[in-house]
KEKE-3310 file (N, C-alpha, C; in steps of 0.2 Angstrom, whole numbers, plus 5000, padded with zeros to 4 digits):
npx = (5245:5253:5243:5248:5262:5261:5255:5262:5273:5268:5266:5279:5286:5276:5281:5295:5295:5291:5299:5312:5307:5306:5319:5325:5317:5326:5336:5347:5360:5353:5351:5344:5347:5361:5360:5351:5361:5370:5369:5364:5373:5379:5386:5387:5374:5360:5349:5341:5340:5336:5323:5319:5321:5310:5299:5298:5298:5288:5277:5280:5274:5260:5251:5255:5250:5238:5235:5234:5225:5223:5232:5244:5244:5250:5261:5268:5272:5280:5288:5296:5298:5305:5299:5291:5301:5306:5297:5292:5304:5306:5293:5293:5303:5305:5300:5298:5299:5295:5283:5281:5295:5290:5283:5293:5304:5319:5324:5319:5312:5305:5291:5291:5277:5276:5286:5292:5304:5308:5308:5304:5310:5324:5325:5320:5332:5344:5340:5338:5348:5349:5339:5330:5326:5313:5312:5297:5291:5286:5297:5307:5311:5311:5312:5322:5332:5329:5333:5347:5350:5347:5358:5359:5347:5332:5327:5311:5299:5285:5274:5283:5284:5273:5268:5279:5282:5285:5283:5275:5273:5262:5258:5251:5249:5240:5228:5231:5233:5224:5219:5217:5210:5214:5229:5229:5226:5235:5246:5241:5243:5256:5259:5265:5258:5250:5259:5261:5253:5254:5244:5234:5222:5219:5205:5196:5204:5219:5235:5238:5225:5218:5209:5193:5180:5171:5182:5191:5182:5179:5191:5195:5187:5189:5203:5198:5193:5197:5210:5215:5212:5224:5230:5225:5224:5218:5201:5189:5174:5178:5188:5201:5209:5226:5234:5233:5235:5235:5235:5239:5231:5237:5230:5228:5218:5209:5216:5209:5197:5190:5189:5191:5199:5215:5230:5245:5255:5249:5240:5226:5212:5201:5201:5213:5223:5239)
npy = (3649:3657:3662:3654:3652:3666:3663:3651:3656:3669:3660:3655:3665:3670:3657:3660:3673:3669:3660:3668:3676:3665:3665:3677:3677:3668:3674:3675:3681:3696:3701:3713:3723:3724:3730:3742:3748:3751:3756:3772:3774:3769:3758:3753:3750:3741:3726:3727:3740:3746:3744:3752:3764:3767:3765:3776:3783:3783:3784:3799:3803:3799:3811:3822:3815:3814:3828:3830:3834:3834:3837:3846:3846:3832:3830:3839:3831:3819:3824:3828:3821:3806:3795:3786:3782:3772:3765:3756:3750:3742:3734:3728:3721:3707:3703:3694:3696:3688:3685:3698:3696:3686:3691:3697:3697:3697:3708:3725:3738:3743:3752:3758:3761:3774:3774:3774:3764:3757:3744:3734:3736:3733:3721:3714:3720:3711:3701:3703:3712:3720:3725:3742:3754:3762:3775:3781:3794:3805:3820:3813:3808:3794:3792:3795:3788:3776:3779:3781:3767:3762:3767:3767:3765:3777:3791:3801:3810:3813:3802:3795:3791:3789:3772:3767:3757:3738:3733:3739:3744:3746:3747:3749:3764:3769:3772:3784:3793:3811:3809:3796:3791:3800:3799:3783:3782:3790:3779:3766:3774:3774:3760:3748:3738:3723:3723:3722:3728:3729:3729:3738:3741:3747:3743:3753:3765:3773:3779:3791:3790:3799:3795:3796:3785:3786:3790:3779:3767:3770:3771:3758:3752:3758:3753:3739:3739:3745:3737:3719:3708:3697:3688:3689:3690:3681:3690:3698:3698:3709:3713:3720:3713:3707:3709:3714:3707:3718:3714:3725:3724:3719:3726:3741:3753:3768:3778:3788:3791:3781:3774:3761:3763:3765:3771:3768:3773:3773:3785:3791:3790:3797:3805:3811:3809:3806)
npz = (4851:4855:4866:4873:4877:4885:4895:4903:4904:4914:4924:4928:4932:4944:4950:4952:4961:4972:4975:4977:4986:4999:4998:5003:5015:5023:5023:5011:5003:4992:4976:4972:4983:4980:4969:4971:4980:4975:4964:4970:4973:4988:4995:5006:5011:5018:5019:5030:5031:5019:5022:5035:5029:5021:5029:5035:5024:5021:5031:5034:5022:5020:5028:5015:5004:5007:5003:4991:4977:4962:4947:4947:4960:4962:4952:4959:4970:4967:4960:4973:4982:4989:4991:4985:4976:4985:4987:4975:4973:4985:4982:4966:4969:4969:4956:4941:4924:4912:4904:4899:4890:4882:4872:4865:4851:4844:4839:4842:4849:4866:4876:4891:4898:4912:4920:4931:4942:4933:4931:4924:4912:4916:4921:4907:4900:4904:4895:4883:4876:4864:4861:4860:4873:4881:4892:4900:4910:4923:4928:4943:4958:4956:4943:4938:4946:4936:4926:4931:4931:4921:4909:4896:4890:4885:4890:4895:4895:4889:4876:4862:4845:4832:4829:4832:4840:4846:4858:4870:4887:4900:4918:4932:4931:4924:4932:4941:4932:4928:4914:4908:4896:4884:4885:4883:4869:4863:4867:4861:4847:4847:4846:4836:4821:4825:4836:4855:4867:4884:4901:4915:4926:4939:4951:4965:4979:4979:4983:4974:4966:4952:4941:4937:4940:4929:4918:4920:4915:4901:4898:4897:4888:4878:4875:4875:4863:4853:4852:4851:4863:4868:4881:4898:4915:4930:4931:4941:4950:4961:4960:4946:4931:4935:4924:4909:4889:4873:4857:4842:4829:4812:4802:4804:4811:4812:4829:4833:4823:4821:4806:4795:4785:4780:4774:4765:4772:4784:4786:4789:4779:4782:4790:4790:4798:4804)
capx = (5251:5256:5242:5249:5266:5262:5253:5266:5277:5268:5266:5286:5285:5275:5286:5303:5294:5291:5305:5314:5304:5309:5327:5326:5317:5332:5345:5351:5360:5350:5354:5341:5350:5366:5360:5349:5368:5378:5365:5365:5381:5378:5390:5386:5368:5359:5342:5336:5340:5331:5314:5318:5320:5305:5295:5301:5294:5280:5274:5279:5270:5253:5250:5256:5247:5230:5234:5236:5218:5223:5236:5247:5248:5252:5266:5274:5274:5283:5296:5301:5296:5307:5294:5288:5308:5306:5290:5294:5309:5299:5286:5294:5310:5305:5297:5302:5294:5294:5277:5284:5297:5285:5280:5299:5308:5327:5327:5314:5309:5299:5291:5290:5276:5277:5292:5294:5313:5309:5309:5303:5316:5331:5324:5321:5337:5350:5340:5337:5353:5349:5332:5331:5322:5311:5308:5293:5287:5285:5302:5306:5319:5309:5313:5331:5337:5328:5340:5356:5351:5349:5360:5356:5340:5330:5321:5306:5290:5278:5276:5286:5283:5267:5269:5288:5284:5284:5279:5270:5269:5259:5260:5250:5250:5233:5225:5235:5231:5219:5214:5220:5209:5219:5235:5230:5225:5243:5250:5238:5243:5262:5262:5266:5255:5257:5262:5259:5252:5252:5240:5231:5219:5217:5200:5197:5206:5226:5240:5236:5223:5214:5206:5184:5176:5170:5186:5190:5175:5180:5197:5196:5183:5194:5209:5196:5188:5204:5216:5212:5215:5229:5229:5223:5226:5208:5196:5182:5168:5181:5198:5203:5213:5233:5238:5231:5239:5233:5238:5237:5231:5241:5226:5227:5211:5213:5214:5203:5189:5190:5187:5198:5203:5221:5235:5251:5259:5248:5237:5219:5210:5194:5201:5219:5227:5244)
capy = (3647:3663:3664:3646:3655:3671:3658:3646:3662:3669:3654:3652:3672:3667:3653:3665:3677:3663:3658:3674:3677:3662:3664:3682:3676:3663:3676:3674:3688:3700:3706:3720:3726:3724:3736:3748:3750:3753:3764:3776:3776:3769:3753:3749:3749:3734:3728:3732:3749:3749:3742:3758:3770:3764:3764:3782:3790:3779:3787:3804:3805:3798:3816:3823:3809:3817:3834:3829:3832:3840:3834:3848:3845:3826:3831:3842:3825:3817:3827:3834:3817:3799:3789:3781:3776:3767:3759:3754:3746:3736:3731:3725:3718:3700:3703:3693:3698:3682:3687:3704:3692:3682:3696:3702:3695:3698:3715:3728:3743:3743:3757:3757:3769:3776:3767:3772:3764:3752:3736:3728:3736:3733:3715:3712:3722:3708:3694:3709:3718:3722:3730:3749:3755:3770:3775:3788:3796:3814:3821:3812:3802:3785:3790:3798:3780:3770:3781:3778:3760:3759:3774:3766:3770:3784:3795:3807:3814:3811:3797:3796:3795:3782:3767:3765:3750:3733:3730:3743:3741:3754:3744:3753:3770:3775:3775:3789:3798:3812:3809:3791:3790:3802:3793:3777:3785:3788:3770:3764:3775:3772:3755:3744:3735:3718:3723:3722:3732:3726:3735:3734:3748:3747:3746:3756:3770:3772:3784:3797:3790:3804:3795:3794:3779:3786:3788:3773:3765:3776:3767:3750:3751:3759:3749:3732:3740:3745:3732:3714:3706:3688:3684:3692:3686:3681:3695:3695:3707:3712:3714:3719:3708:3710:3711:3713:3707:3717:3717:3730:3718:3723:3731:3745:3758:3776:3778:3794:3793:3772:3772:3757:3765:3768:3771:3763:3777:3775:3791:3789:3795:3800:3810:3813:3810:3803)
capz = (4853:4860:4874:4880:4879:4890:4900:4902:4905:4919:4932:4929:4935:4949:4955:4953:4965:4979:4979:4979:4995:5002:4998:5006:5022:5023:5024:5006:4998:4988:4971:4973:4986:4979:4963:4975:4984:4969:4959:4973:4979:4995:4994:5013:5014:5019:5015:5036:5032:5014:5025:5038:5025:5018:5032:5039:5023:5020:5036:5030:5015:5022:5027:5010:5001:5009:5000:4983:4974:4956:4943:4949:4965:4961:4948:4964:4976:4961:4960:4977:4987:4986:4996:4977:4974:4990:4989:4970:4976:4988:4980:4964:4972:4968:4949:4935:4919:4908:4901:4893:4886:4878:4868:4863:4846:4845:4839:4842:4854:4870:4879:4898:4902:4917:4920:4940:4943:4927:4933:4915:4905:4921:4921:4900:4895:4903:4891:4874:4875:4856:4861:4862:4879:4880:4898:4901:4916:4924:4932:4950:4961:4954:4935:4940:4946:4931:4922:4932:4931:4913:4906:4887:4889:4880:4895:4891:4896:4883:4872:4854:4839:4834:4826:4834:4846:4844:4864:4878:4894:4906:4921:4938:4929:4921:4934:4942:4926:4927:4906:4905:4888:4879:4884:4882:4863:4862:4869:4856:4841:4845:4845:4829:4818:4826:4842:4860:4874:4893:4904:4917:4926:4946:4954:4970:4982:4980:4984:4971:4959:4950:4936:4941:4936:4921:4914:4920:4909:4895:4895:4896:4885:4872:4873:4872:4858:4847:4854:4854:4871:4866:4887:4903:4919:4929:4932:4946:4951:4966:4958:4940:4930:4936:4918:4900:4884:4869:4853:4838:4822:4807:4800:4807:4810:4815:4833:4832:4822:4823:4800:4795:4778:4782:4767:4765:4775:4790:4785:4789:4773:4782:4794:4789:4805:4805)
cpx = (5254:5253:5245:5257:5265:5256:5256:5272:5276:5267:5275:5287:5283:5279:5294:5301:5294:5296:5312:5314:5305:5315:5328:5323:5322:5337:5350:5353:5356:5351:5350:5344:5357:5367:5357:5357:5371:5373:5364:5367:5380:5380:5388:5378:5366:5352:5337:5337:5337:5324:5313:5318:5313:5299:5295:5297:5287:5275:5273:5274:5264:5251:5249:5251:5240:5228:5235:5229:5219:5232:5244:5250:5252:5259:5272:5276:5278:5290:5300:5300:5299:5305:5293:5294:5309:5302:5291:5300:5308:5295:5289:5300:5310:5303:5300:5296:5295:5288:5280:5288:5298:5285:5286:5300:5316:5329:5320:5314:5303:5298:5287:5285:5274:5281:5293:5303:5313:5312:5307:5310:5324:5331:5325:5331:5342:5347:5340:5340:5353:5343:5333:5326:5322:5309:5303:5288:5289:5291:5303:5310:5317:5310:5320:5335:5334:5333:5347:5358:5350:5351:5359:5348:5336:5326:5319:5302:5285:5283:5276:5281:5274:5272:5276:5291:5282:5281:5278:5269:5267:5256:5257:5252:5244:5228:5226:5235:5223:5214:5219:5218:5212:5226:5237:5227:5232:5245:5248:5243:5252:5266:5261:5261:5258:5260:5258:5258:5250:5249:5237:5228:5216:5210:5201:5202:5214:5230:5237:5233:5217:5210:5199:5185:5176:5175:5190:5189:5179:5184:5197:5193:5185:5199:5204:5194:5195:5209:5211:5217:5217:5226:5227:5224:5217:5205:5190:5178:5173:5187:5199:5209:5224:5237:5234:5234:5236:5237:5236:5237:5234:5235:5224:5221:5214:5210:5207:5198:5186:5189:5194:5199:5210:5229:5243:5256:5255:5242:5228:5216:5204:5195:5208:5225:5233:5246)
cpy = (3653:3664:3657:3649:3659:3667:3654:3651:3666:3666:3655:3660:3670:3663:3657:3669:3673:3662:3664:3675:3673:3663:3673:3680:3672:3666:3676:3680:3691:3704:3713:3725:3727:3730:3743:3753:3753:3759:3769:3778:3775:3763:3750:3749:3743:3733:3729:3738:3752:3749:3748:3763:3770:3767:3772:3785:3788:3783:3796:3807:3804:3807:3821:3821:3814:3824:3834:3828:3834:3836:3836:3847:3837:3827:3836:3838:3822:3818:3831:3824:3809:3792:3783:3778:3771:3761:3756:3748:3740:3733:3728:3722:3710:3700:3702:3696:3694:3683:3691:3697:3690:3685:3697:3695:3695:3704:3718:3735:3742:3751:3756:3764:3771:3773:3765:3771:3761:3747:3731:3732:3734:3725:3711:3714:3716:3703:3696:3712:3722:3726:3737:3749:3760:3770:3782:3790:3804:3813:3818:3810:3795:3785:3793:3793:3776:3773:3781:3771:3756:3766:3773:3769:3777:3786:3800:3806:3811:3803:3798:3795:3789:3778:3765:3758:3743:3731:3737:3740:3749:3750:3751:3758:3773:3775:3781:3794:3804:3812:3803:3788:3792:3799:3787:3777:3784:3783:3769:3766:3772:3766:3751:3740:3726:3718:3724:3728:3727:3729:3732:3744:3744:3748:3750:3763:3769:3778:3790:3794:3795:3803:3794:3788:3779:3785:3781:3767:3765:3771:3762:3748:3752:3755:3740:3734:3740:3742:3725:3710:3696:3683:3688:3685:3686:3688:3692:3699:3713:3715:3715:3715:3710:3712:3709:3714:3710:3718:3721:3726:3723:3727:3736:3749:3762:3776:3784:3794:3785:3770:3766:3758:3770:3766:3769:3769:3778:3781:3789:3795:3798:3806:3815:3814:3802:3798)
cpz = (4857:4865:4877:4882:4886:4896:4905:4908:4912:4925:4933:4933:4944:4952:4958:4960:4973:4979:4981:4987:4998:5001:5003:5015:5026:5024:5017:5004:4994:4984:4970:4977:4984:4974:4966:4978:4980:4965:4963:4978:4985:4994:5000:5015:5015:5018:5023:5032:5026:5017:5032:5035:5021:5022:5034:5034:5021:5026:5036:5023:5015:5023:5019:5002:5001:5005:4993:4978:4967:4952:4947:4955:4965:4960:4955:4969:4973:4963:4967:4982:4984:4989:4988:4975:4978:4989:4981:4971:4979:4986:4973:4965:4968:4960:4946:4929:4912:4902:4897:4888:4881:4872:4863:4856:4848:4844:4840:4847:4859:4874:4885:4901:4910:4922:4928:4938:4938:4928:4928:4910:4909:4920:4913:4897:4898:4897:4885:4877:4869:4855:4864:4869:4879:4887:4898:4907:4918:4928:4941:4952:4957:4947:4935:4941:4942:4926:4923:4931:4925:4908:4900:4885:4887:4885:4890:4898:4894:4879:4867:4850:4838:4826:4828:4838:4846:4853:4868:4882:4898:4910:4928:4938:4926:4925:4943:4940:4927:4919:4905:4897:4884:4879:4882:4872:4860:4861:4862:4847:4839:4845:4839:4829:4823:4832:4850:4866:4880:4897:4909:4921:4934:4949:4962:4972:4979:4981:4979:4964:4956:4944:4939:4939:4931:4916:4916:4914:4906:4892:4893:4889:4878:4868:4872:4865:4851:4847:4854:4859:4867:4873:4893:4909:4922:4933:4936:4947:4955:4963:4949:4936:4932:4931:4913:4896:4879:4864:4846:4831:4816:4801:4804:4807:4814:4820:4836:4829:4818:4811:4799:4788:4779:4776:4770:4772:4783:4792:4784:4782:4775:4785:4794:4794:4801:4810)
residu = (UNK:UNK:UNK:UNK:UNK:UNK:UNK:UNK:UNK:UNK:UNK:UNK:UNK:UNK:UNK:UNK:UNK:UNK:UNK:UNK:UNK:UNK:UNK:UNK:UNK:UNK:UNK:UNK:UNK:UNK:UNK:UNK:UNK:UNK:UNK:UNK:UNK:UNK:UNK:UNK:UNK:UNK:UNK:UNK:UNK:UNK:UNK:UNK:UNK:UNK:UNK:UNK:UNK:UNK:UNK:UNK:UNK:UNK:UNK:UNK:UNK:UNK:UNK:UNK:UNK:UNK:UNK:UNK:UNK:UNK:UNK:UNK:UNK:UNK:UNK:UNK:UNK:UNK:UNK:UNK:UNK:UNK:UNK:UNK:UNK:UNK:UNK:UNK:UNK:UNK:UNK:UNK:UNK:UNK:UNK:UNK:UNK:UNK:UNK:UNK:UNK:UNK:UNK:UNK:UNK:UNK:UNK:UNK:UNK:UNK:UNK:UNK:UNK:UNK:UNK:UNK:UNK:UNK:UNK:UNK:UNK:UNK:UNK:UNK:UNK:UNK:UNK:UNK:UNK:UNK:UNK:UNK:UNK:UNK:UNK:UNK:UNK:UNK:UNK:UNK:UNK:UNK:UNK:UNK:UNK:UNK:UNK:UNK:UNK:UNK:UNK:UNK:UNK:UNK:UNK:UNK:UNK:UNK:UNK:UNK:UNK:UNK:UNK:UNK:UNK:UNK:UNK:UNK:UNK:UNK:UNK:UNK:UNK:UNK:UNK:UNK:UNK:UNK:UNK:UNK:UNK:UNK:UNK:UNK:UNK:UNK:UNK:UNK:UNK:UNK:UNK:UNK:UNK:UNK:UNK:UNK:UNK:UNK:UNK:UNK:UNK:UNK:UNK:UNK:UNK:UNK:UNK:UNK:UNK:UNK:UNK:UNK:UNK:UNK:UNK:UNK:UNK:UNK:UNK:UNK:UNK:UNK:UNK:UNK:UNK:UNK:UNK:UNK:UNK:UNK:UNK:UNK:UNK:UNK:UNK:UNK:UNK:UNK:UNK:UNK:UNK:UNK:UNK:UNK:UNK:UNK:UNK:UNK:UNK:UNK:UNK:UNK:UNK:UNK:UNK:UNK:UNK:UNK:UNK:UNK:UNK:UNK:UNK:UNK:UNK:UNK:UNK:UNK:UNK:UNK:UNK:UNK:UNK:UNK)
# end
C-alpha cells in the first residue's frame, strides 16, 4: 500500500512541475519569486533579474569550480560564494514533494540533509505545521536563507541525535561528500525504527563531487544492505535512480558491526555501541 502511495504521489509531483512550467512560461505570477523577494529583502526583484543574477555567477564560478579538489577547498566555496543559492533557487523553483509527504504522519521529525535553501522542509512544513524540521548543512548563503525561510527550524552542522527521525532526506548531497559511507552510517543510525530514508547518489562529473566510485559502491551498497528499499524511481545502466525510499525495519541491527542482537535501549550487546 505504501509503494502505490509514493507512486501514486510522485506522478502527481511530476504533473505540478509541468504545469508550474507552463504557468511560468505564460507569464503567471511566481510565488518563488515572491518568497525569494521577501526572504532577501529585495521586494522589487523580478524573476528576469533572478535568471541574470543567476547566469552572472554561474559564469563566475565555473573558474572557481575548477579549483576545488579537497574537502577544504569545497567548504571555503560554500561559504564565501552565492552561486549555489542561486542555482538551488533555479533548479528547484517548480518542486512539489508529495512523495516525502507520503512518508509523514501528523506528528513527527524530519531531517533535511544537506538541506541547501530546503525546499522539502519550505514545501512539507505548510501541509505538517506540527512536524519539527532539522535543517543540516556546512555554513553558506544557501543554508543562511533556508533558515530565514523557515525561522522554526532547528539549523546545525552535523547530524543529531540517532534514533530521533521518523523521515530523512539526503537529496543531491552524498555524492558531494568526500566519506559519504560514514555519513550515510549516521542518516542510518539516526533514523527511527520504522522510518524513512529518501536518497539518491548521482552518477558521473558535477560541480564539486568528491566522492570516487568506490565510495560511491561502498554506499549504496550499505544503505541497500541495512535499509530496505519500499519504492525507487527507474534505474538504467546510464542514470541512477532520481530517488530511493528506504526504510529502517523495526528490528533494528547495529549500524557498525551489522549483529541484530540489539536491547530495549537500542544498545548493541555485541559491540555496545549506542
Amino acid at each position: 500500500m505504501r509503494r502505490w502511495r509514493l507512486a501514486l504521489a510522485s506522478a502527481l509531483d511530476r504533473v505540478e512541475r509541468v504545469g508550474r512550467r507552463v504557468g511560468e512560461g505564460l507569464g503567471w505570477p511566481q510565488a518563488w519569486v515572491r518568497e525569494f523577494a521577501r526572504v532577501s529583502g529585495d521586494p522589487r526583484l523580478t524573476r528576469e533579474e533572478v535568471w541574470v543574477r543567476y547566469a552572472v555567477r554561474r559564469e563566475r564560478a565555473q573558474e572557481q569550480l575548477t579549483a576545488v579538489k579537497t574537502e577544504e577547498d569545497a567548504l571555503g566555496f560554500y561559504a564565501t560564494s552565492d552561486y549555489l543559492l542561486y542555482r538551488q533557487i533555479i533548479h528547484r523553483r517548480h518542486t512539489a514533494w508529495r512523495t516525502v509527504l507520503a512518508g509523514m504522519g501528523r506528528w513527527g521529525q524530519l531531517l533535511e540533509f544537506g538541506c541547501g535553501v530546503a525546499p522539502v522542509s519550505a514545501w512539507l512544513r505548510q501541509r505538517r505545521p506540527d512536524w519539527t524540521y532539522v535543517l543540516v548543512d556546512v555554513p553558506s548563503p544557501h543554508r543562511d536563507y533556508a533558515q530565514a525561510r523557515l525561522p522554526q527550524a532547528i539549523v546545525c552542522r552535523e547530524v543529531p541525535a540517532v534514533g530521533a527521525f521518523e523521515v530523512i532526506t539526503a537529496l543531491d548531497v552524498l555524492e558531494h561528500l568526500p566519506d559519504p559511507l560514514t555519513v550515510s552510517i549516521h542518516l542510518v543510525a539516526a533514523l527511527q525504527p520504522g522510518g524513512l530514508l529518501y536518497w539518491n547518489f548521482a552518477r558521473g562529473a558535477g560541480d564539486v563531487n568528491l566522492a570516487t566510485p568506490a565510495r560511491r559502491e561502498e554506499t549504496v551498497a550499505y544503505l541497500r544492505r541495512n535499509l530496505r528499499v519500499v519504492w525507487q524511481t527507474r534505474e538504467t545502466i546510464w542514470q541512477a535512480p532520481e530517488l530511493v525510499v528506504s526504510a529502517k525495519d523495526a528490528r533494528w541491527t547495529c549500524q557498525f558491526c551489522g549483529a541484530p542482537a540489539v536491547d530495549a535501549r537500542r544498545v548493541c550487546v555485541e559491540c555496545g555501541t549506542q
